[in-house]
N, C-alpha and C positions, 0 to 999 in steps of 0.2 A: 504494500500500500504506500503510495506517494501522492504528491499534492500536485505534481505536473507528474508529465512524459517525462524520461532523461532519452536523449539521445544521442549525448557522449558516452552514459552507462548505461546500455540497455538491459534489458533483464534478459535471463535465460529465455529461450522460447516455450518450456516448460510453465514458465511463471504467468499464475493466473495476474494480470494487474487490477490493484483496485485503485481508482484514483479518488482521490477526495481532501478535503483540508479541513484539517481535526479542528482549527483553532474557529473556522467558517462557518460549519452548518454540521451541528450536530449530531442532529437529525436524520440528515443523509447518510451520514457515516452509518450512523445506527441499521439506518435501513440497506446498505449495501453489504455491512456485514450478518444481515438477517439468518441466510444460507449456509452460515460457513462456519469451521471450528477448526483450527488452530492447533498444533503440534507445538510452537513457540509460537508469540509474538514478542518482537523486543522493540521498548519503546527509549528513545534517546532525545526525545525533544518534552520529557515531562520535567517542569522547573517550578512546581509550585502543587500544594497541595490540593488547590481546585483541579490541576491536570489529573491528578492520580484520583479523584472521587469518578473525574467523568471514565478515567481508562477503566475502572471500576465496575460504573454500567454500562461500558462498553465491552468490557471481555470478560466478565463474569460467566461462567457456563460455555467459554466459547474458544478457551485454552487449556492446554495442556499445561503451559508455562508462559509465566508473563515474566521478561526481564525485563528490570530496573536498570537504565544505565545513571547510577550515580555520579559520583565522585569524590577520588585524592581527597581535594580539601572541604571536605566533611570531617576530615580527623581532628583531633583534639589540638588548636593552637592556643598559645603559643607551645610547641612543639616538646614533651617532657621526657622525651628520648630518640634518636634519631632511628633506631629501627622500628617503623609502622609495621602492626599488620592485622587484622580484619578484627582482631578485638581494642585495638586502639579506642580510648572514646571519642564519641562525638561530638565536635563540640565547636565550632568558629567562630568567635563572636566580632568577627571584624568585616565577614563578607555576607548581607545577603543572600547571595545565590547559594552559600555552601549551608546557609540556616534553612533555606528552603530546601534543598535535596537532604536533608536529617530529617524534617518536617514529612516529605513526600517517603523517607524511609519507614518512618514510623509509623505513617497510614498504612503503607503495602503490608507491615508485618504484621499489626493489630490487624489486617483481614485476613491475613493467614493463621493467626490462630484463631481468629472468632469464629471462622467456616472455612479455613483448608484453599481461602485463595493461592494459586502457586505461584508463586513469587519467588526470583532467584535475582538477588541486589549485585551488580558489579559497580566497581569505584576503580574506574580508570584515572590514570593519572595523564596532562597532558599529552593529549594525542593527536599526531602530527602526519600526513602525507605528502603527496608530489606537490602538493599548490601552496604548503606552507612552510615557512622555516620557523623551525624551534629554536625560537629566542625569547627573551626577556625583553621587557621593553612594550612599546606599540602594536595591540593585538591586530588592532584595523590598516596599520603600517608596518610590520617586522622587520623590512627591507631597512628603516633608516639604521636597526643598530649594527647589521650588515656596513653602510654604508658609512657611520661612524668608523669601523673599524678599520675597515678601506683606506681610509684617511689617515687612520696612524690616531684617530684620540682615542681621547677614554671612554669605556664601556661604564655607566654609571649601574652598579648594581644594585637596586631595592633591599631592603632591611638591614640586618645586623648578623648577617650570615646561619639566621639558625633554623631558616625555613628550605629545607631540604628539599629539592622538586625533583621527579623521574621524570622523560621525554620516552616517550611510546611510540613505537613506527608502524604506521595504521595494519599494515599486514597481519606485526604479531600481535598486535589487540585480536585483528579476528581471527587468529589459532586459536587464542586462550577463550573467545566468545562461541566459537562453533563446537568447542571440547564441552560446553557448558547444555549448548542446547540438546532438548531431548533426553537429556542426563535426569532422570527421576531423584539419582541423591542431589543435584544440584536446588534443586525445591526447599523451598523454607534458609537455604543460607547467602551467606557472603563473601563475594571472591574481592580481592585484587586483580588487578592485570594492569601491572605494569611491566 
């Protein structure tokens, strides 16, 4: 399911497409997925806890597994060991986005124990492909701190060195993502993939 056509990445020809736009109409979604039931779905564009009520009544009874793509910084800052790992707590108090995906956590899991929703949380860390470079700096620019360096200045680094970041190379995100789906122990927990 996508919200346009791609036709730089087309889908297998095997792949039924459903097209619709989650954030647009509903309704329609509702009604396109009327038919159908789901082995996985994975959803990477829910950033708030209203997303996850509607993926809610939207794939209730109509998956096998619903992954969560969370995220990294959902963990516990300021950072009180430099080895993270899935039992780290939750905790960001400095970024919105990372309080809302612990918020959109906590919805998925209270449905999974109050009635067996299947839910399997990943918290990728900075994930990166062919159209971006992984850098610090300018999300909507990365080119300039590139182009600082080029030049011979300084790389201004953010913080006080204790926020430790992994860079993920979109490939092996989707080894550790596809090892996950259809994986029945993968139900009710939480991976990393970084």
């Amino acid at each position: 399911m996508n919200r346009s056509a791609s036709t730089k990445y087309p889908a297998p020809k095997e792949a039924t497409i459903l097209q619709a736009d989650v954030y647009a109409d509903t309704a329609h979604l509702s009604s396109l997925l009327a038919d159908h039931h789901f082995d996985a779905v994975v959803d990477f564009i829910a950033f708030s806890p209203y997303d996850i009520e509607r993926d809610l009544a939207l794939f209730r009874d109509k998956t096998d597994q619903f992954v969560f793509i969370s995220s990294a910084s959902a963990y516990q800052k300021p950072v009180q060991n430099y080895l993270i790992t899935e039992e780290t707590p939750l905790e960001n108090p400095y970024w919105e986005y990372s309080r809302n995906k612990i918020a959109c956590e906590d919805a998925l899991m209270n449905a999974h124990h109050a009635n067996g929703f299947p839910v399997t949380i990943v918290r990728p860390s900075h994930t990166y492909g062919p159209t971006q470079i992984p850098s610090i700096g300018s999300w909507l620019h990365p080119w300039t701190v590139i182009d600082r360096m080029k030049r011979g200045e300084k790389v201004i680094v953010p913080g006080d060195g204790t926020s430790l970041w992994v860079l993920t190379w979109n490939a092996d995100f989707a080894k550790g993502l596809i090892g996950l789906l259809g994986n029945k122990k993968a139900v009710g927990e939480v991976f990393q993939i970084t």
